[in-house]
N, C-alpha and C positions, 0 to 999 in steps of 0.2 A: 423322306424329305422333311416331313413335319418334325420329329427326331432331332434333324442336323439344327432347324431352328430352336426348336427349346434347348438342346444342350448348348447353343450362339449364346443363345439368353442366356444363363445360367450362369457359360464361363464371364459373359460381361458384366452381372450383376454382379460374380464373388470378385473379379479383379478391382470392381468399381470400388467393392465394399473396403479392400484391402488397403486402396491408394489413399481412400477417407481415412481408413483408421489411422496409416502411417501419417497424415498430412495431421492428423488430433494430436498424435502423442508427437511429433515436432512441433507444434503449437502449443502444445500444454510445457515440455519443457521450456521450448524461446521465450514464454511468458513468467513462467516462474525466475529465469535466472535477470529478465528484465525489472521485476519486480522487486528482489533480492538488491538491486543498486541503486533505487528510487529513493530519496530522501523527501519528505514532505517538512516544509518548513514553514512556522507561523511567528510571529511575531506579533507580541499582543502588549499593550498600555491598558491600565486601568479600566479592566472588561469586567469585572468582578460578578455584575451582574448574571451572565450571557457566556462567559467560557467554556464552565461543565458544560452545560448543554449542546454548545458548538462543536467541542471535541466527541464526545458521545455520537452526536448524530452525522460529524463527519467520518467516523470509527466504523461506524454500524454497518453492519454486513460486511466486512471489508477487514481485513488484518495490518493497516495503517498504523497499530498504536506500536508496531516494533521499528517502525521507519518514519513516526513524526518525532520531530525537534520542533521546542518552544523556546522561544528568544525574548523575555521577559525586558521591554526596554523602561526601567526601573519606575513599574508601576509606582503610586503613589496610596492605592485601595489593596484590599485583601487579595488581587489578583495572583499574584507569588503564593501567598499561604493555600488558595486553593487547588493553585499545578501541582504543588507540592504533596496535599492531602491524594491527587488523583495518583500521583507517583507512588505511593508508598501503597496505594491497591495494589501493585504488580502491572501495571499496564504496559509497561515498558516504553514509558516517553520517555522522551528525555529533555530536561527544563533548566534552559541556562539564563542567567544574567546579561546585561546587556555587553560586560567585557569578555564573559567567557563564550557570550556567541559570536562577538564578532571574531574572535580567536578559535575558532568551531570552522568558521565560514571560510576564513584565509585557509584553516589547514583542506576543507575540501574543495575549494574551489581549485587548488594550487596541485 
């Protein structure tokens, strides 16, 4: 009798273990192709100060620099030259003007 319980246990624990793993790897891919469609979008005026720094630390930990767009509304400060110097790291933003975003924004909202 004691037997028929541990092998109960055993088969409950591995079925248990199985339904978790399947339920991970549908969760790890639903998230991935969620993520893949996400556009983060910032729109910044004469930050010149406080930019790098803002993107940096909203980047961090996080692989956002291939899904944020910057929408430059024709700063009047170095703001532009410095999205510009982060672009040319490889970061993969992407940093438009104020007519090329709004022309960015019609074609994805549409």
């Amino acid at each position: 009798m004691f037997e028929v319980i541990v092998y109960g246990l055993i088969w409950c624990f591995a079925i248990y273990g199985i339904l978790v793993m399947i339920q991970e790897i549908l969760r790890n891919n639903t998230y991935k192709k969620i993520e893949e469609n996400v556009k983060l979008i910032v729109t910044v005026k004469n930050v010149e100060n406080g930019i790098e720094n803002y993107i940096r630390e909203l980047s961090f930990g996080r692989n956002f620099y291939n899904n944020l767009v910057i929408i430059d509304l024709d700063s009047e400060d170095d703001t532009l030259c410095i999205l510009k110097e982060m672009e040319k790291e490889n970061l993969n933003l992407k940093i438009l003007n104020r007519a090329d975003g709004a022309e960015y924004l019609k074609r994805e909202v549409s």
